[in-house]
N, C-alpha and C positions, 0 to 999 in steps of 0.2 A: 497697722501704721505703715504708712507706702517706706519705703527703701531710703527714695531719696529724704525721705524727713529724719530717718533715722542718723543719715551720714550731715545734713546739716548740724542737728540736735549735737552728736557730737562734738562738729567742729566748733560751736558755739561756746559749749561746756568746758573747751582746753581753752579759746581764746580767755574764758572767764576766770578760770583759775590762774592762769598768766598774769593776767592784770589785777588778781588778787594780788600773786607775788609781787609783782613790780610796786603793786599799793604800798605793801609793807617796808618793801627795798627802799623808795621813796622818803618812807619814816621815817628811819633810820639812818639812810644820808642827810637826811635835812637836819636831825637831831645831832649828828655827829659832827658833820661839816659846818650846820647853823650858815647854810649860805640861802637865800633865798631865792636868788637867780635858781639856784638847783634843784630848789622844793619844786618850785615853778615847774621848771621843763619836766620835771620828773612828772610832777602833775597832769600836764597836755598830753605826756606819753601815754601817762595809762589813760586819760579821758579818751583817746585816738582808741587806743587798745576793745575797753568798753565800747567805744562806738561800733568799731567793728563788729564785734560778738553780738549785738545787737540788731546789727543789719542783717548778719548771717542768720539771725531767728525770724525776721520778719521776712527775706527773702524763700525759709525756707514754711512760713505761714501760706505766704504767697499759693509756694509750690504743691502745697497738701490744698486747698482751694483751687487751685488751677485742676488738678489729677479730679478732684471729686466731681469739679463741674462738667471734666470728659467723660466721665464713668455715668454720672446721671444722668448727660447728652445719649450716651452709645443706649442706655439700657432704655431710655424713652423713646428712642426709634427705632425697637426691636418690634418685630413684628409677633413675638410671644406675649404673653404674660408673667409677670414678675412678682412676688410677696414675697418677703422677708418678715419674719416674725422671730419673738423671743423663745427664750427656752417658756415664760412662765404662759405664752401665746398672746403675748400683745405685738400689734402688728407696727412695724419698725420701718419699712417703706411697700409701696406698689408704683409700679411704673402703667403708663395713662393705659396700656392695653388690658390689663390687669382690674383699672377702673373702668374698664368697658364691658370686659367680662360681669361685674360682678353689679353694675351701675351704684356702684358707690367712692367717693373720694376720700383721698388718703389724709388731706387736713380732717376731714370727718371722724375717720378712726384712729387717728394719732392717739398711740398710748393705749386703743381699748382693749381689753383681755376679751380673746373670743374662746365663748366658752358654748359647750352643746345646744344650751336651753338660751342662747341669746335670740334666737329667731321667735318666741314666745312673743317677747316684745317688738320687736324690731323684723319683721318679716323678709325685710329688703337684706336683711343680710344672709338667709338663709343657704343661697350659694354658696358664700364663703365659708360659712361653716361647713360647707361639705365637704370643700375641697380641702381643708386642712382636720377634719375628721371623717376619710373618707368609707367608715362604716356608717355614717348615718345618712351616705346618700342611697338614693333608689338603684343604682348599678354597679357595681365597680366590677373591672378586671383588669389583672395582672397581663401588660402584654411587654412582650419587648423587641428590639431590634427593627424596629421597623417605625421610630422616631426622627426628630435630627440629631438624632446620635444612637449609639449602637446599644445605648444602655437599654437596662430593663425599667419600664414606669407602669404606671393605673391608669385606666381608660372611668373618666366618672362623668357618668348619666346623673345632673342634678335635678332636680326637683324642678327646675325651668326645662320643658324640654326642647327646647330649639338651643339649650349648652352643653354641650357633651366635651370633654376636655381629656386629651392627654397630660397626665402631672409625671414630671420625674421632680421628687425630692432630695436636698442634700443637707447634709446635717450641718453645721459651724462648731466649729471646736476651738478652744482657746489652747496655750500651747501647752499646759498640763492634761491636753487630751480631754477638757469636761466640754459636753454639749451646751454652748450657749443660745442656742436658737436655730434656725431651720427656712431654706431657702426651696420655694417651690417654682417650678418653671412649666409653665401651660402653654396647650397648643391647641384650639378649635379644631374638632376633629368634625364637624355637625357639617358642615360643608363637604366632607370626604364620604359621610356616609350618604349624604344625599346623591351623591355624584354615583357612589356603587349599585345605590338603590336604581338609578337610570340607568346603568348600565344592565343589570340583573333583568330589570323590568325588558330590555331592550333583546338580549339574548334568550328569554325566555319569547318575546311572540316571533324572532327571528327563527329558532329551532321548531316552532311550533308551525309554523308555515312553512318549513324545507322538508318534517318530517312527513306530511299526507303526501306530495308529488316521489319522495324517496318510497316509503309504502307500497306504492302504486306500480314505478316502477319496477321493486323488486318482485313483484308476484310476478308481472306482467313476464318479465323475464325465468320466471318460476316454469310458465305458462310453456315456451317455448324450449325450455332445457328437457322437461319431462314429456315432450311427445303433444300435446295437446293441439297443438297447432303445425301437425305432422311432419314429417321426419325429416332431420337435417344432418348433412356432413359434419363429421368429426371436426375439421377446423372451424366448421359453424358453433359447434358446442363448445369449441374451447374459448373462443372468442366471448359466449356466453357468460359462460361460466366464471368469466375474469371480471365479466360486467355485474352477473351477481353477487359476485363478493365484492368488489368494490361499493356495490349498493348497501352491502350490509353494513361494511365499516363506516360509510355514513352515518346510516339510521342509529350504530352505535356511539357514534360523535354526538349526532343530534342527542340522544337520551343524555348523554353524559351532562351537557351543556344545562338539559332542561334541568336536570337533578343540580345540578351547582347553583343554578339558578334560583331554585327552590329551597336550597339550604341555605343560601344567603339571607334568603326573604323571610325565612324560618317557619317557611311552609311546606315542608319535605313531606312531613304527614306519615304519624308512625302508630301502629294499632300493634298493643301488647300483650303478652299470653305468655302461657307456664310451657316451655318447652325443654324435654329431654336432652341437655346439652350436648352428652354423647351420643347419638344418635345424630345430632344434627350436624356435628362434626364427620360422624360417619359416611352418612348421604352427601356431603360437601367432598369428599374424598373420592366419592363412588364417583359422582360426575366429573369426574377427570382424568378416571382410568385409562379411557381411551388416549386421550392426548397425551399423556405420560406414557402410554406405551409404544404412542408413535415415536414421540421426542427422544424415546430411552432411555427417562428419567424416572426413578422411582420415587415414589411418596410413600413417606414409613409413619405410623402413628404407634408413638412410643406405649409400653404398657403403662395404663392409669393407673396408678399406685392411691389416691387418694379416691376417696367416696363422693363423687360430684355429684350435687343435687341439682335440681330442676333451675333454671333460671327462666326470668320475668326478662322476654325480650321482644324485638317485631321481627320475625324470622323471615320474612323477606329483605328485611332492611340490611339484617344481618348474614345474611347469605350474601347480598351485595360487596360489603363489606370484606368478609370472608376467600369471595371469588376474583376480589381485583388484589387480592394478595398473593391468592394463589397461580391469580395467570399470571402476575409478574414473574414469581419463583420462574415460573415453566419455561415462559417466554425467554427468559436473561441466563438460562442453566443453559449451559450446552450437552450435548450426548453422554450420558454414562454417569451424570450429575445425579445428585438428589434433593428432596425435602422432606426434611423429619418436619414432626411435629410432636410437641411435648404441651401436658395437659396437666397444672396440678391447683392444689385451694395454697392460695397466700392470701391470709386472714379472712377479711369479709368478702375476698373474690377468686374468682377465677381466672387462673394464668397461662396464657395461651402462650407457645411460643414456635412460630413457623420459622426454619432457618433451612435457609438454600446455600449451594455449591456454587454459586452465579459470578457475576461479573463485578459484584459488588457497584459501590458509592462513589465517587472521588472525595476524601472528605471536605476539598474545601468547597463541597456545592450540597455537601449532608444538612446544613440549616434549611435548606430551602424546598426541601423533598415533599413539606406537608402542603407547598402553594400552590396555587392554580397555574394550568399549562408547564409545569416544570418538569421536566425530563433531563437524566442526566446526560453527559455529552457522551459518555463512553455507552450509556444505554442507545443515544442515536442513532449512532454509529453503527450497532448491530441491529437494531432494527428501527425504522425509519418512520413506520407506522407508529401512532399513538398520540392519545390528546394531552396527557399531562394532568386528567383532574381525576383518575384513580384514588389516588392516596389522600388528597384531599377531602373528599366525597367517603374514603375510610375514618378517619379521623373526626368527622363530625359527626358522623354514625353512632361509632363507640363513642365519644363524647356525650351526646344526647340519650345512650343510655347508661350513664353517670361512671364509666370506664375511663379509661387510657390507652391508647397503643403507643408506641415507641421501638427505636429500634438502633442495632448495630451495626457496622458495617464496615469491609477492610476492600477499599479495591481490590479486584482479582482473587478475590478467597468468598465472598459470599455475602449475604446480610441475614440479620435473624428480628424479625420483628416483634413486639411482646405484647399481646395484647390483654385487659384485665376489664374483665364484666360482674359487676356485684352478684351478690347473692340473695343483698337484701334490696328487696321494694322499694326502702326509705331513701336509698343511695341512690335512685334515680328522678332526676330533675323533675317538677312536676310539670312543666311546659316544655317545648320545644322553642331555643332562643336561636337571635342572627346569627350565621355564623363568624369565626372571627379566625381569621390566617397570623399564624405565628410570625412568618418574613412577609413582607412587601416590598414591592420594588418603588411604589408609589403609582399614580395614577394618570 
């Protein structure tokens, strides 16, 4: 009940018992006094009195009508979707975006209880019932912060598929705290993925055409550092030599781009096998000796205390994975720094955890660490080179093979990342899906 009806309603209620009293007052002067003149005015007064309280309920009818007709105006030219429903799920209003979504109107379902098996009969409602029982649609996921608001909501793929909807839900409570029903607020996301999906499409023949003339020139330049095209002064080579690394940083951008590209479109393409976990962590160590002992950083692999078995992975994918974490460590340590790494079984997986002496996160840019092109400003600042889709590109990795990584981090003390890959078969997805970025900045 809006505020100001509340503080009419009152005022109403004292003017009424007022002019109760003054009723009675009345009676009793007229009885005692027996003057009629007095009954009279006494009379007019309370009629006055009651009129008033009167007016102050129909002014405050008024005002509960005026507020609803604002509220029904604001929420009909909301660019979202709106449903309110009961606690028992009969539907209580939809605002016209809501009936666009779903192509059906609200005088139509006034009052109906929606219930799983409604679609049986009633095809056309099928949508709706997904979105308000969002296990019986064809996709759902949990995403958040990257809505028009910072909460967490589901992403639900229905059964139509050009509707794909962001829903955040909120519950209604009466003031004893019981849930009387349930407010859903949607947002067509099917226009967003379209737009990524051109983009991706768009960056993949981009990299695809910069990587053959990058190729070409790095040999070419290959060609001339190593004598082939015979002998050059010393500042001839260095000049070279600056040109073929910068070639390489390319070609490495270019892959990186192509690989992001291809996990969006959920065609990274992973071929999987029984591989000796430890050993594989081992060789991933070995290939980095050298640079770790330029850098004068050590890498320590803790004693494995627990009995690791084989794990069901694509050991390129995962070496990928594995090596854009560990050249971060390298890269962000400065001299005399290190990385442990620790290796143990927590229930059905395997718990990796690499933690560096580095420069650490700032944390208020730690949400954003898993999105594409993010780099952090203090990581910038030290080194100047980089694309930003490492971690990214880790994350969908281990994800796609039914894991998680996550991670810690303290500016200027270090970050330790955790990573967990099953044990068992059945904990890995049986396809490879789009990928999907925890922060957005939007599009």
């Amino acid at each position: 009940m809006p505020e100001n009806f509340e503080k009419f309603a009152l005022r109403a209620r004292r003017r009424f018992f007022i002019s109760t009293g003054f009723s009675i007052l009345a009676l009793l002067a007229a009885g005692f006094f027996k003057s009629i003149f007095l009954s009279i005015a006494l009379f007019f007064f309370v009629l006055l009195l009651l009129a008033s309280g009167f007016w102050e309920i129909i002014k405050a009818t008024k005002s509960v009508y005026r507020e609803r007709e604002e509220r029904l105006s604001i929420l009909a030219s909301l660019s979202d979707g709106i449903i309110q429903y009961s606690a028992d799920k009969k539907i209580i209003f939809m605002n016209p975006k809501a009936e666009e979504y779903f192509g059906v109107k609200q005088k139509d379902i006034a009052d109906l209880k929606i219930v799983p098996d409604l679609w049986d009969d009633k095809p056309i409602y099928r949508a709706l019932v997904e979105i308000i029982y969002p296990e019986l649609a064809p996709f759902t996921l949990a995403r958040g912060g990257e809505s028009f608001s910072s909460e967490k909501g589901i992403e639900i793929h229905t059964s139509r598929p050009e509707l794909r909807l962001f829903v955040l839900s909120k519950e209604i409570k009466n003031t004893s705290g019981e849930v009387t029903g349930h407010v859903k607020i949607m947002r067509d996301i099917s226009h967003d993925a379209l737009i990524s999906k051109i983009k991706s499409e768009f960056v993949s023949v981009a990299a695809h055409q910069l990587r053959t003339p990058l190729a070409a020139l790095k040999w070419t330049l290959r060609l001339f550092i190593d004598g082939d095209m015979g002998p050059l002064e010393p500042k001839q080579l260095e000049f070279l030599n600056r040109g073929f690394e910068t070639a390489e940083r390319m070609i490495k951008l270019v892959n990186d781009l192509l690989d992001a590209a291809r996990i969006e479109e959920g065609r990274f393409g992973y071929e999987f096998i029984e591989i000796d976990y430890l050993d594989f962590i081992a060789k991933l160590i070995k290939n980095y000796e050298l640079v770790s002992k330029e850098k004068k950083i050590s890498i320590n692999l803790f004693p494995v205390k627990d009995l690791i078995p084989t794990i069901y992975a694509d050991r390129d994918r995962l070496l990928l994975a594995f090596s854009n974490i560990i050249e971060n460590a390298l890269r962000y340590t400065n001299a005399a720094g290190k990385v442990d790494i620790d290796i143990s079984l927590e229930k059905d997986y395997v718990k990796t955890v690499i933690s560096d002496t580095g420069v650490g996160i700032p944390k208020e840019e730690q949400k954003r660490v898993f999105s594409k092109f993010f780099r952090a400003s203090n990581a910038i600042r030290l080194e100047t080179e980089g694309t930003g889709l490492g971690l990214f590109i880790v994350r969908n990795i281990i994800r796609r093979h039914g894991g998680e990584v996550t991670f810690v981090s303290k500016e200027g003390k270090g970050t330790a990342f955790t990573i967990l890959l099953p044990i068992k078969r059945e904990l890995i997805p049986m396809r490879e899906g789009r990928a999907v970025e925890e922060y957005s900045e939007g599009i």
